[in-house]
Structures are given as C-alpha cells and as structure tokens.
KOLVEXDO-509562 format. One line per 3 residues: for each residue x, y, z of C-alpha. Coordinates in steps of 0.5 Angstrom, whole numbers, plus 500, padded with zeros to 3 digits. Layout:
X,Y,Z | ...
END
This chain:
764,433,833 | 770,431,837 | 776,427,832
782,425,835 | 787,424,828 | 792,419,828
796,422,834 | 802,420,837 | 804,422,844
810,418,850 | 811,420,856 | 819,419,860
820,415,852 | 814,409,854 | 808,411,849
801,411,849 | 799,413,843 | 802,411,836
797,413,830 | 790,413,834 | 783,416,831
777,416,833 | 770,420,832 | 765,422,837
759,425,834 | 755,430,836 | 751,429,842
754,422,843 | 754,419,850 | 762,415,850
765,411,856 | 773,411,855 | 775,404,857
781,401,858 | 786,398,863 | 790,402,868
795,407,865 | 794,405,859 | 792,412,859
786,415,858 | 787,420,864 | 793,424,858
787,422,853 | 783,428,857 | 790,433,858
791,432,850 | 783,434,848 | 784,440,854
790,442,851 | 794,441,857 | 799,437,854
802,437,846 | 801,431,842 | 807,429,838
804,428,832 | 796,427,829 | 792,432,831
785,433,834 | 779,438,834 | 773,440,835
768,445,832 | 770,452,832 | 768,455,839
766,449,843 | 767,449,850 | 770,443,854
769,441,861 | 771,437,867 | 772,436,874
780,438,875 | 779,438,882 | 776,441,889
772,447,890 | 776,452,894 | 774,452,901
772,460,901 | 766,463,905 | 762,462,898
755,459,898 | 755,452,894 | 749,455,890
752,461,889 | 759,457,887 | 756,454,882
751,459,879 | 758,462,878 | 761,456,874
756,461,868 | 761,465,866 | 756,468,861
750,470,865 | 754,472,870 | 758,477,866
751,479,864 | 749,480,870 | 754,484,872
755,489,867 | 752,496,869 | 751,498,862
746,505,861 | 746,505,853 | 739,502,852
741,498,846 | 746,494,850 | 740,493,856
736,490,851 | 742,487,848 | 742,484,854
736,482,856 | 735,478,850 | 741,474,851
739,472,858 | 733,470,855 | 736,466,850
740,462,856 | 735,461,862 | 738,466,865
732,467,870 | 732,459,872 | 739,459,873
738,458,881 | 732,453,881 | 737,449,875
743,449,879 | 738,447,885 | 735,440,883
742,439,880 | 746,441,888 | 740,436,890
742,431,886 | 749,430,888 | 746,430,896
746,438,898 | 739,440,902 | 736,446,902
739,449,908 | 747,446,905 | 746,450,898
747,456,902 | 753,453,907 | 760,456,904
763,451,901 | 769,452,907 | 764,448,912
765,442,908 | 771,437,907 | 774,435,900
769,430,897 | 764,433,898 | 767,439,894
768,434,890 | 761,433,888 | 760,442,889
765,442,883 | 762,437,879 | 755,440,880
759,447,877 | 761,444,871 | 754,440,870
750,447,870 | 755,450,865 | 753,445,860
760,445,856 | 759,443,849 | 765,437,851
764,434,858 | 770,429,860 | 769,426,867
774,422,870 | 771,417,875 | 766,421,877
763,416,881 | 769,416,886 | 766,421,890
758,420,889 | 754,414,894 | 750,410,891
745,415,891 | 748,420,887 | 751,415,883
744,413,881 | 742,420,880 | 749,422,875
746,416,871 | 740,419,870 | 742,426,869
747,424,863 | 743,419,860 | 739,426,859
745,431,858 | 744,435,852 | 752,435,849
757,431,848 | 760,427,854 | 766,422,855
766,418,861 | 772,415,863 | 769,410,869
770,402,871 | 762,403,874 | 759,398,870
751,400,871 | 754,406,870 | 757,405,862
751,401,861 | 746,405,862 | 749,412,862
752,412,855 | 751,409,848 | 758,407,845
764,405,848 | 772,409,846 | 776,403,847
784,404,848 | 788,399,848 | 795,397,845
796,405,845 | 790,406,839 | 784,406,840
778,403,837 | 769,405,837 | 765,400,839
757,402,839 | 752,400,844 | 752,401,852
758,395,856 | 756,389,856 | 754,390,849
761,392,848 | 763,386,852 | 760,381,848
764,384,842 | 770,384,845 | 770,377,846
769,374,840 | 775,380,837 | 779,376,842
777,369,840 | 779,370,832 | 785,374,834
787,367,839 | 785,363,832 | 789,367,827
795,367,832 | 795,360,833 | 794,359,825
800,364,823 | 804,360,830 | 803,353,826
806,356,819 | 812,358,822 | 814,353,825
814,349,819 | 818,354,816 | 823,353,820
822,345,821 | 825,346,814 | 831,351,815
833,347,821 | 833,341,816 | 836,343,809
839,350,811 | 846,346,810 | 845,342,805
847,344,799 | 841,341,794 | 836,345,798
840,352,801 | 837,356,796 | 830,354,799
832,354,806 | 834,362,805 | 828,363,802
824,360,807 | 828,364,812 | 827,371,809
819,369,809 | 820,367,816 | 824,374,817
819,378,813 | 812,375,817 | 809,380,822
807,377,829 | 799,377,830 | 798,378,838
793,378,841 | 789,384,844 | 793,386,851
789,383,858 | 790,386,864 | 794,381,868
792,376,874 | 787,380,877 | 785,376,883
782,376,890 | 784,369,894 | 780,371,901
781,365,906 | 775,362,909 | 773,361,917
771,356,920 | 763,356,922 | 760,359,928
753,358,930 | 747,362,927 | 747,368,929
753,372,929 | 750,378,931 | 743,379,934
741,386,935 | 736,388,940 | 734,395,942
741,398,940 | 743,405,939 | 749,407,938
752,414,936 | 757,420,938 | 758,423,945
752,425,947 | 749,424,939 | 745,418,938
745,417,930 | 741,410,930 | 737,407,935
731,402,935 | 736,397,932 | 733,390,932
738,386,926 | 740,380,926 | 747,377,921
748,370,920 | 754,367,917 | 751,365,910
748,373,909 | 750,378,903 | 748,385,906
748,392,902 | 746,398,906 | 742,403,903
741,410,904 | 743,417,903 | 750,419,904
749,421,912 | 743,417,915 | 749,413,918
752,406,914 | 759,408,916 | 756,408,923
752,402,922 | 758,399,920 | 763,401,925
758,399,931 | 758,392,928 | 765,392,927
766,394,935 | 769,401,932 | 763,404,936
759,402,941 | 752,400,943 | 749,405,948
743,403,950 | 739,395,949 | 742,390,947
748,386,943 | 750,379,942 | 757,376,938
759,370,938 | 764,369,942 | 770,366,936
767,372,931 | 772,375,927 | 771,381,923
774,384,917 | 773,391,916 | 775,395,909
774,403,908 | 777,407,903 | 780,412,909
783,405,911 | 787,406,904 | 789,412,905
792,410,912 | 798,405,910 | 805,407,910
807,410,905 | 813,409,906 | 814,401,906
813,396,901 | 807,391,901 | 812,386,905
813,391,910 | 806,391,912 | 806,383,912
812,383,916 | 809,387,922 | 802,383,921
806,377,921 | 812,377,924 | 813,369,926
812,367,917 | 817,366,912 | 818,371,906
816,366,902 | 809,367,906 | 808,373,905
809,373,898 | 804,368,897 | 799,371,900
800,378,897 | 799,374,889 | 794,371,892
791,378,891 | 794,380,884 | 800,384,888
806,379,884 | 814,381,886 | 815,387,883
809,390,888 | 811,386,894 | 818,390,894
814,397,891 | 813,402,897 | 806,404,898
807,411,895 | 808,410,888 | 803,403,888
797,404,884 | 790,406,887 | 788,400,885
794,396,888 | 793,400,895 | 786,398,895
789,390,894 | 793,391,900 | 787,393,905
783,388,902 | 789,382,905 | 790,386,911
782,386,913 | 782,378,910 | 788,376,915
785,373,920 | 780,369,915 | 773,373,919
766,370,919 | 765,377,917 | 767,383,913
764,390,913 | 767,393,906 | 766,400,905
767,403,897 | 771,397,896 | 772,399,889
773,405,888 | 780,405,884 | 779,398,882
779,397,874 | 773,393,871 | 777,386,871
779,387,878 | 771,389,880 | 769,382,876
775,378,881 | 773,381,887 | 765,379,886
768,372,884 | 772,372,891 | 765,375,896
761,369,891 | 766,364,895 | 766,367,901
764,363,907 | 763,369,912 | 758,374,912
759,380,908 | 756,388,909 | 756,392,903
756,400,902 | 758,401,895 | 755,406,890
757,401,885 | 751,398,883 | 753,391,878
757,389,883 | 751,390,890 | 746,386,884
751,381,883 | 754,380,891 | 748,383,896
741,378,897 | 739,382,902 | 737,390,903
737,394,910 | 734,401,908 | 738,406,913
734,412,914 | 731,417,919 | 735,414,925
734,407,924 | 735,401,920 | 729,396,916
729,391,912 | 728,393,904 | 723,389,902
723,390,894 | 729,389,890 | 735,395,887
731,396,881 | 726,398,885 | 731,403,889
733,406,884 | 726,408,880 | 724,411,887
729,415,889 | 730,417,881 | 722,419,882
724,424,887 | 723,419,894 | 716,417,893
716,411,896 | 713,406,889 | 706,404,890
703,398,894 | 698,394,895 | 692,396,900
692,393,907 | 686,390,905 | 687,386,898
685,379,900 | 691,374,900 | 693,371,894
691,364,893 | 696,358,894 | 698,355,887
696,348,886 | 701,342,887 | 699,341,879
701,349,877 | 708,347,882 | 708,340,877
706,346,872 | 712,352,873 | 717,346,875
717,343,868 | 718,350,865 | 724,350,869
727,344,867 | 725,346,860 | 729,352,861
735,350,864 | 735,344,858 | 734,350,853
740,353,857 | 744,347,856 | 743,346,849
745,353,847 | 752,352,851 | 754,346,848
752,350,841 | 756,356,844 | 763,351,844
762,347,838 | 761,354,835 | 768,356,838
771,351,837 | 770,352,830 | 772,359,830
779,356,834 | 780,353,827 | 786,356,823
783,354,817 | 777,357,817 | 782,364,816
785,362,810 | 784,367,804 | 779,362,800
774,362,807 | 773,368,808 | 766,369,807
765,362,811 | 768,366,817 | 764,371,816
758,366,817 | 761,363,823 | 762,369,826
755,371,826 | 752,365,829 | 757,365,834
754,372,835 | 746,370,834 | 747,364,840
750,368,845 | 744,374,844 | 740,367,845
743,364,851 | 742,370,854 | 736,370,854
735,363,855 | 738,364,861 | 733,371,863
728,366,862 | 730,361,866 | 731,365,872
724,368,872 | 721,362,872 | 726,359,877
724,366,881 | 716,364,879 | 717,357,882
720,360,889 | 715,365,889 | 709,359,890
713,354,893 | 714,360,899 | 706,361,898
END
C-alpha cells in the first residue's frame, strides 16, 4: 500500500501540503483530482522521490517499483517493439546473461518462467495495438515518428513493465478517443496499484474505484468512481455553507454587543469577554472553488439549411487522395462528432471544411455568409509567446476600446491578471481559452474543434459543454473525451477506409466494438420482417408513462430543495441536533440517488415514445 503521512512541503515559500494523509490500498485504482496548481503534479515528484518533503513522510512496501510517463522516448533507430520489450529490465538482463554454470541457466530459466518471459513480445504487441501502432509500425524505429506518438511508445514501455505503483499524468492527453477508450479498459484491469491523475470524466468514471482529493493543500479519500465522488462532494459543500453561515450569525451578534457596551462602564467586563471570544473563533471556510470558469461563445445570425452539402468530394495532399466518396450534409442546428482511428482522416476532414484544404474532385456547396471557427490544439501551440491576452486582441480588433477586449476576454475566464499576462507563462488551460476567443471572434455558423479540452480542468470541461448546448452554430467535434461527446454531439459520422458514413448506433455501442477487437456488433438480418407501427392507443400508453415520469422528476426536486433548504438551517448544526443532521443528511443523499434514477427512467420512456412516433 502506498501511505502518504501527514506531509508538508512549499514551493518559492506558497504551500502545497500542510499535514496531508492519505492511504491507498493494494491494487486499488484512484483518480487524483483537484484544481490547476493546487499540486498534484509535485504530489507524484514526491512519491518519486524527486523532490524532498519538508515534514511527514511516505512509503511503500520494501521493493516496490513505481512507474510513470516522465517524457517521450528518444528518437533512436530502435523499433517500437523492441523499445518497450526493453522497458523489462529484469527479463532483459535474463536474457543477456551468457552464463555457462548449470545451476545459474536453470536458475534462469526458472525465473523467465515465473515472469511470462516467452510471451513478452505477444504482450507487448496487443498493448502497442491498443495504443494505435500496427503490425508494420511496431517494427518502424521510433526516429520515423513525431513526439505524441512517442508519447504513447513511453506509456505503452511503462504499461508492459507492470510496476507495483503506476502514476499516470493525464495520460489521455496524448491518446484519440480510440486509445483512450482502449487505456479505460486496460487499467480498469491492471493487476497493481494505479493513481491517475486526469480531468477525463468517462475516464475517472470507469476507470478507477476511489477518488484522492487534493484541496486547501490536504488531501482527502473518497470511495466510489466520479460522479459518485461528485454527489459527496456536493452535500460536503452544502454543510460546510450552512455552519459558515451559522458561525457568521454568532459573530456578528457578538460584536453588535461590544460595539454597544465596550465603552460602558456597567457592561465593559462583558464586552471584553465577548471580544476575547470573538478573538478566539476560528473561521469555518468553505472548501475552495475553482473560480468563474466560463465559456461566453457569440451566437450567428441564421443562414439557410444547409450550410455545407457534399457531393462526390474528395480531398487530400498533393497528389494523395485521403477521403473520397464523400456525400455529407451540415445544417446550422447540427452536433457532429468524428469517429475513428487516429490517421483515417478527422483532422483532414475538418480541415477540407474549414477551407484549409480542398475538395479535388465533385462537388461542394457553402452558404455564401458562412462563418467558420476553427480550433486544434497545434493552434495553442501557435500564439505568441511573447505577447499578452490583450495584445492578440489588439491586432484582432484593432478599431475596439481596451475596455472591449477585456470583456471579451472574461467572458472566457481570462480576468485582468491573465489579460496583462504574456502567453508564455499562462496556464495550458488559459492558452486553450484565448484560442477558443480567437476562433469564436467573429460569431461563426460553425466551429470545428479539435481536442478542444486537452489542458482543461474538470469544471472548465463542464463550462464549455454548458457554452456548445448554447451555441446556435453547428458544431464538429474531434475529442477523445467521451463525457463530453455523450454530452454535446447528437450525430456520429464514422471516418474510415477512406471515406465518411453516417453511425447509426450510439457512443456506448462504439465503444463495445472497438474494445471487441473491431467486430462490428450484430445486427439484424436484411430480412427480418419490419416491426409493427405501434397503435395510437399504445402512443396514448407510452405518453402517460412520460408525464408520469416527468411528474415523478418533479416531485423529487421539489423534495431535493426542501431538504436543502433544511440543511442551509444553522440551527440544525448546534451540538444537541447532531444526530437529527445526521438524518437529513441521508435523506438528502437517498432523494439525489432517486432523482437520478427517475430521471433515467424518464429519458427511456421519452426515447420509447420518440421511437414509435418516428414508426
């Protein structure tokens, strides 16, 4: 088990930890959560023993190996295969000691027995596999590919070593959604211990059974996947508002007092009592929030549907044709994500639409007053390191007053301290805002993003589906962030084998097929006899279950405030109703888990009433 005792460590004199614990048990899959620079990153340096803690201690069980992603893979003339088989050290030192004592070959061969040493090539394969490298690219050096995908040469190294302790750092960064999708299932599986530290919410949901907490530099173990951790959360939040508010409510008639009798002579006494109380009451904060994290997209005027209608198209590089046969239509209301294998041809998709490409044969039709917005990550890498936030407006918009461009720059989280901050030192997470601004300037019918929340926080991935839901304009959608593509995209186009098709099916269904190899799942026969349109009296039927579910939905929220609203009472935190707190608390608790599960039910009974009213 790793334990991580009471320690205390500062960077430049701002601290990070003062008296932190925690416990992680053997074999247990944890998501380190917290907000940007509250430090988690140094976290993993310590456990590494990078850095040195001032105070506290942390350990593991005596010859425990940690492991993790430091960095790329070097660009050497090694094959991919052969870089991570090496990433064994044990069974390569095996295999390179050219003993001829009989004792020590058996020795040997006992122990390359004892570690699989026979199926190393095969495991390291499928994982090579996993991360998006073929058959013909396992055996490419590693100098043939460009840093990312090193990336994902380094992470598969460390998964096929198998360390005691894995610490992954936003491991996802670097994956598509496929890869993603794959590391899910993988880690979900990993026979040792893992901390994860990630913003990807499909990722902390599925992957991962606690949650490591860092905050107010403690950090705090909560069991359960996310959303679990989430709800917890919440009601942690409420209680501490309620006794903040209570404790707010004593002081002030404390000092009402003093302010009226610290001056006269009959009352003085209690006065200076009263003040030494004040004096000795220790503040009840809140737990920290992250701060305004917001998205303010400016919406387009309407054009005529559609806004793009392909044609036979084809478009490419040079001479290379990359996808053809393309007949796709984009209408102004429309939430797209691309899906498919990373190098079948999304960024070129998205860049034929967004003009950056062109079509080489057949035809493709625009509306005349289309605006597009495009964002990818390469585009974050692009600004000007040396100029601030309002320097890049400037040049945007050369004719609007300082005091515009700061508006427009909060309206995306960028307050005053970022505005006068030169890129170089902003956060990844603040670069990505000001490329968001600057490919949202000009209100676009439709905006193209790329990994758009790579280097987002959790809360900042929330704000942005908030700011697409709102959105008027069409939105394409390359992610490998599957909370959010549930969340924003009600269409899938599949892009692979050179061209682009509708997915019929949902994201769930995705990704059971490529977790089962790519078999494609099974469907009905072509010549199953067509289902039966539903009667008007079983519509009538399904519609009465759906005002009975959204009735249902209501009656819980309104239960869900008057229960907050109860737990906001600071009386109900005085010593003597501790135990009735207890109470309301697990109510409160007990009516969330139902209101989720009133509202499944009503959106599968919404869904139900849509199916056989499209019949």
């Amino acid at each position: 088990m790793l334990r991580i005792s009471d320690i205390t460590y500062a960077i430049a004199g701002r601290p990070l930890f003062e008296g932190a614990s925690a416990v992680i048990p053997e074999g247990h899959k944890v998501g380190l959560v917290g907000r940007n620079g509250t430090g988690k990153t140094t976290l993993f340096r310590l456990i590494y023993g990078e850095l040195a803690l001032e105070s506290g201690d942390i350990s593991l069980p005596s010859g425990a190996r940690i492991g993790g992603v430091a960095q790329e893979v070097p660009a050497s003339d090694t094959s991919l295969l052969d870089t991570v088989l090496a990433a064994d050290t044990e069974r390569a030192e095996l295999l390179a000691d050219q003993s001829q004592d009989p004792e020590r070959i058996a020795e040997i061969q006992t122990r390359l027995a004892d570690i699989d040493a026979w199926s190393a090539e095969a495991r390291a394969a499928t994982i090579l596999k996993g991360l998006g490298f073929d058959d013909a690219d396992q055996l490419k050096p590693c100098a043939d590919f460009s840093g990312g995908w090193r990336m994902r040469v380094a992470l598969a190294a460390v998964l096929f070593a198998q360390p005691d302790l894995l610490l992954l750092d936003e491991p996802t960064n670097y994956l598509d959604l496929e890869g993603a999708l794959w590391l899910e299932s993988y880690l979900a599986k990993y026979p040792h211990t893992v901390v994860i530290i990630s913003h990807d919410r499909g990722l902390l949901n599925r992957a991962v059974g606690a949650i490591l907490h860092l905050e107010d530099r403690k950090l705090t173990y909560y069991q359960g996947p996310y959303d679990q951790f989430a709800r917890q959360r919440a009601e942690k939040l409420a209680v501490a508002a309620a006794q903040a508010k209570k404790q707010e409510a004593r002081r002030a008639h404390l000092q009402s007092y003093v302010d009226r009798f610290r001056y006269k002579a009959d009352k003085a006494r209690q006065a200076q009592s009263r003040l030494k109380a004040l004096s000795k009451m220790q503040p009840i904060t809140t737990p920290q929030e992250a701060g305004l994290k917001r998205f303010d997209f400016p919406n387009p005027e309407e054009l005529s549907p559609p806004i793009i209608h392909l044609d036979g198209s084809s478009t490419g590089y040079g001479d290379t044709t990359v996808l053809s046969k393309l007949n796709l239509r984009i209408d102004q209301d429309d939430r797209i994500a691309l899906l498919g294998k990373n190098g079948q041809g999304k960024s070129t998709l998205s860049k034929l639409l967004s003009d950056r490409l062109p079509s080489m044969t057949g035809k493709m039709t625009k509306s005349s007053k289309l605006r597009i917005g495009y964002f990818a990550q390469h585009q974050v890498d692009e600004l000007h390191v040396d100029e601030t936030p309002l320097d890049h407006l400037r040049r945007e918009r050369p004719g609007e007053s300082p005091a515009k461009w700061r508006a427009r720059l909060s309206g995306f989280g960028l307050m005053a301290d970022q505005a006068d901050t030169v890129v170089g030192k902003l956060s990844g997470g603040q670069k990505a805002r000001l490329s968001l601004l600057l490919a949202t300037l000009d209100a676009p019918h439709m905006l193209i993003l790329d990994e758009p929340t790579n280097h987002l926080d959790i809360e900042s991935r929330e704000a942005l589906v908030e700011a697409l839901t709102n959105y008027t304009g069409a939105v394409i959608l390359v992610s490998h962030d599957m909370h959010l593509l549930e969340l924003v995209a009600d269409r899938l186009w599949l892009v692979s084998h050179g061209t682009v098709k509708p997915f019929e099916d949902d994201l769930e269904a995705y990704r059971k097929q490529l977790l089962s190899d790519g078999k494609p799942p099974k469907t009905r026969k072509p010549d199953a006899p067509k289902a039966k349109k539903p009667s008007r009296d079983a519509i009538l039927a399904l519609r009465s279950e759906v005002r009975k579910s959204e009735a249902r939905v209501e009656k819980l929220n309104q239960m869900r405030d008057k229960l907050a609203g109860k737990l906001a009472d600071p009386m109900l935190y005085e010593d003597e109703n501790i135990s009735e707190m207890e109470v309301w608390q697990r109510k409160y608790a007990e009516v969330m888990d139902a209101l989720d599960r009133a509202e499944s039910l009503w959106m599968q009974d919404l869904e139900k009433l849509e199916t056989a009213e499209r019949a």
